[in-house]
C-alpha positions in Angstrom: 0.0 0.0 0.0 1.3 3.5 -0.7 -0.3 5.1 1.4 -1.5 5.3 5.1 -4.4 6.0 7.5 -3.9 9.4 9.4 -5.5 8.9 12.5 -8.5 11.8 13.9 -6.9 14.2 16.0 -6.2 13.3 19.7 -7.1 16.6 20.9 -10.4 16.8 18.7 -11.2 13.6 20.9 -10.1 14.9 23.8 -12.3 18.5 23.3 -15.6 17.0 22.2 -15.3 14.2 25.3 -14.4 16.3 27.7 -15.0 19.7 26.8 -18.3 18.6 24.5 -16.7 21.1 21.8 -15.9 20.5 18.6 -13.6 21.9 15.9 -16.1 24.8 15.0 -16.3 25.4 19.0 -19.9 24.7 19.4 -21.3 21.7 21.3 -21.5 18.1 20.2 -25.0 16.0 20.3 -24.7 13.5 22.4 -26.8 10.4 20.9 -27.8 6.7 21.8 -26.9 5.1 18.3 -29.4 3.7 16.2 -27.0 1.3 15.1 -24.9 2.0 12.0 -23.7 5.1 12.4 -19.7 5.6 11.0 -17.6 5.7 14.0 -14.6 7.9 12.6 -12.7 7.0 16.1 -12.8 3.6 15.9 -13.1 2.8 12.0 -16.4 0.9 12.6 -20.5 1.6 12.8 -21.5 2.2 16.5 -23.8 -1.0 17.6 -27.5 -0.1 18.7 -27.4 1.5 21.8 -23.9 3.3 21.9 -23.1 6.5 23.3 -21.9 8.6 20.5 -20.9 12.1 19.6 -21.5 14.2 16.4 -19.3 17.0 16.2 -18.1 18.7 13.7 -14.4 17.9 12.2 -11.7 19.5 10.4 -8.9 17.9 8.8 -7.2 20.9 7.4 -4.0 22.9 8.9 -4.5 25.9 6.8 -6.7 28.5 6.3 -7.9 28.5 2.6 -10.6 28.3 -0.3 -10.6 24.5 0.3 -10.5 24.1 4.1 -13.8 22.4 5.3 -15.4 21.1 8.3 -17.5 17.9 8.0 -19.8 16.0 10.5 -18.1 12.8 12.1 -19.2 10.3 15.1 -17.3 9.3 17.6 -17.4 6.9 20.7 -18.5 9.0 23.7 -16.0 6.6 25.5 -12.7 5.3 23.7 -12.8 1.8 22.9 -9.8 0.6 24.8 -8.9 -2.4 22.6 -9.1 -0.3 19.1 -5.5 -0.6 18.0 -5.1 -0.2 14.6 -4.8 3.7 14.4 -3.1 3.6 11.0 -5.1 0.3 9.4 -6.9 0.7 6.5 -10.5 -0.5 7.4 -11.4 -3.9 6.3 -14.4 -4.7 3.7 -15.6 -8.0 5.4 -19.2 -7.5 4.5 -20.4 -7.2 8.0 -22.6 -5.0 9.9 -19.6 -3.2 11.9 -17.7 -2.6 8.5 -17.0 1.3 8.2 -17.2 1.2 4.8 -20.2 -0.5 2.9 -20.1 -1.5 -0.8 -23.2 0.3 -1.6 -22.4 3.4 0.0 -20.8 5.9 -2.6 -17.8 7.8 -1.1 -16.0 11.3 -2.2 -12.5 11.2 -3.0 -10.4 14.2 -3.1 -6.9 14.5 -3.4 -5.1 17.8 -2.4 -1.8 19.7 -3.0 0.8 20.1 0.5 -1.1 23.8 -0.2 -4.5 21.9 0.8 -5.9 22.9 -2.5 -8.4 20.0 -4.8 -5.9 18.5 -7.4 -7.9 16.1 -8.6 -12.3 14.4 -6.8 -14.0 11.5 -7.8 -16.7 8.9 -6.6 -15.6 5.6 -5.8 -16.7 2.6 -4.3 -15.0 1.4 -1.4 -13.3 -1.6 -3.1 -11.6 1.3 -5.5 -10.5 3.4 -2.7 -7.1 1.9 -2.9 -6.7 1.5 -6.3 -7.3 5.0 -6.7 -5.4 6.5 -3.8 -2.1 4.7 -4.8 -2.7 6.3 -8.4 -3.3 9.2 -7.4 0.1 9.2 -5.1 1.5 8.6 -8.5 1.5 12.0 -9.0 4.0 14.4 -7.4 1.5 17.4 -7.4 -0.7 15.2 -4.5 0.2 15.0 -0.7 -2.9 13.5 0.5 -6.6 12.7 -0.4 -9.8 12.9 1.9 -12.8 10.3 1.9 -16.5 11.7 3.0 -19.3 9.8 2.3 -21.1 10.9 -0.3 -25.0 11.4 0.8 -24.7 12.9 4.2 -20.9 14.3 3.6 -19.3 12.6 6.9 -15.6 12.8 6.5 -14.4 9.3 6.7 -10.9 9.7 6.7 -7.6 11.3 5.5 -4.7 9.6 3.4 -0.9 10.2 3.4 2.1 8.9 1.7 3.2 5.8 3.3 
């Protein structure tokens, strides 16, 4: 793989548990999940009955054009066992998978500036396909996933 999972930002998690404030400084919604919900923490969808936050989320590190914030849930609690911060998230066809196969995603790729080089709609079994071409090209230093219908942001890409 060329490239690797950047992991949310520890003090996002740390604001919106503790604080209850997210990137945009206003307050998260604490929810009981319905069950399904992407859990950008953790890489999975919560299980019925979770305590979750939504909170608004920005991946950025400039101010720019291009700079956006986009809606994300996240454990209310950290999962203690979740280990693989930097693991791609597997497509096993189950109810906990983060990605589904019929749920279109948003792929953006972005200069070191943080401005759109290249966006496209994929599938989640062309995510790395299409992430390790578009690493191909020197102009790219990372590409954001949302998905598509609600515009969650799923997750950022670097160079390996």
């Amino acid at each position: 793989m060329t490239f690797t999972v950047t992991p949310i930002r520890e003090d996002f998690l740390e604001k919106v548990r503790q604080a209850g404030l997210d990137d945009l400084g206003q307050p998260v919604r604490q929810l009981s999940a319905q069950g399904g919900e992407p859990c950008r923490d953790v890489r999975r969808r919560a299980r019925p009955g979770e305590k979750i936050l939504l909170a608004s989320y920005c991946p950025f590190s400039f101010a720019g054009p291009y700079r956006e914030y986009g809606p994300v849930f996240v454990l209310a609690q950290p999962e203690q066992d979740f280990r693989a911060q930097n693991s791609f998230p597997p497509l096993n066809n189950n109810a906990e998978d983060y990605f589904k196969s019929s749920v279109p995603l948003v792929l953006r790729a972005y200069s070191a500036e943080e401005h759109i080089v290249s966006a496209k709609l994929v599938g989640p079994e062309q995510i790395k396909t299409e992430v390790s071409e578009y690493f191909m090209q020197d102009e790219i230093d990372f590409a954001l996933l949302r998905f598509a219908a609600y515009g969650c942001y799923a997750l950022r890409l670097d160079r390996a």
